[in-house]
N, C-alpha and C positions, 0 to 999 in steps of 0.2 A: 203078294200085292195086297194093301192094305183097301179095304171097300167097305163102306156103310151105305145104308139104304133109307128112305123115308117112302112113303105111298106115291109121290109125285116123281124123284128123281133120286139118282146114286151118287155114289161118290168114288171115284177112283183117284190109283196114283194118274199121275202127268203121262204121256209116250211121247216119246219124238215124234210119231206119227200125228201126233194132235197138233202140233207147232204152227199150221198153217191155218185150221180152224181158230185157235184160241190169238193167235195174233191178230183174225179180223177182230175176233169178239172184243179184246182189249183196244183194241183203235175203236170200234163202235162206240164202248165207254169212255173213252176219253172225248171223242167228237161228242157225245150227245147228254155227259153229267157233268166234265170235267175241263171242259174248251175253257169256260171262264176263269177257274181256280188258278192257268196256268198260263206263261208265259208263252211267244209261239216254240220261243228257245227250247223252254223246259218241253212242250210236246215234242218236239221235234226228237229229244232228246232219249224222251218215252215210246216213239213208236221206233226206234232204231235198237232201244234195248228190246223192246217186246217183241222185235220180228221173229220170224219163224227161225232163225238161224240164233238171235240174241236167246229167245227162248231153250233151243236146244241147248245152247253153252249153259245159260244160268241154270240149266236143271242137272248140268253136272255137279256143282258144287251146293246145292241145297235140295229141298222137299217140295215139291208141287203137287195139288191135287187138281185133282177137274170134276165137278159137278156134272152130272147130265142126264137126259132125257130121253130116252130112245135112243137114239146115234147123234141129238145133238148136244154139245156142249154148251149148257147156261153159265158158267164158271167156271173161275180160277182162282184157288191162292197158294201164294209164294211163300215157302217159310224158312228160314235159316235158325238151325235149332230151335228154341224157344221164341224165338223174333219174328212176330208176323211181317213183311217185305213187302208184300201186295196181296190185295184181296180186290179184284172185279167179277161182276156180278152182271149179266144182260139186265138193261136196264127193262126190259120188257116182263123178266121175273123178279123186282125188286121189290121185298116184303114177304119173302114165302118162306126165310128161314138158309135159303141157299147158303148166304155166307157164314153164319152158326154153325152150322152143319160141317160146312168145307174147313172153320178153326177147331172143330173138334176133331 
């Protein structure tokens, strides 16, 4: 299992078991950074891929980490080889280095 640490929060791979945490997390970012950038279509389209079942499948076929804090998960990013996919971040820890961290 791949893990790095900073003073505040870690970094791990993804589990399946996280699927139902990290799917509210990523609906929270889309409702409260991302509602205007998109269409309702295109969310729509985002919270059915990010559900906890879309997230289980898409972590078959690429790299996901999860950020966290104690037993909460502050993020996510998605990778497919060298191609970052998605990277969300709680918009409540936005500016602490989370998502650096989670592309290294």
């Amino acid at each position: 299992m791949n893990r790095q640490e900073s003073d505040a929060f870690s970094i791990r791979s993804f589990r399946a078991k996280d699927a139902q945490e990290v799917s509210r997390l990523i609906s929270h970012c889309l409702k409260e950074t991302l509602s205007l950038e998109f269409t309702e279509r295109q969310l729509q389209f985002f919270y059915s891929r990010f559900s906890p079942d879309g997230l289980r499948q898409l972590a078959t076929g690429c790299t996901m980490f999860v950020a966290f804090q104690e037993d909460r998960i502050l993020g996510i990013a998605n990778l497919d080889g060298g191609r970052v996919k998605a990277v969300f971040v709680n918009p409540s820890f936005h500016r602490q280095g989370i998502g650096m961290l989670l592309l290294k």
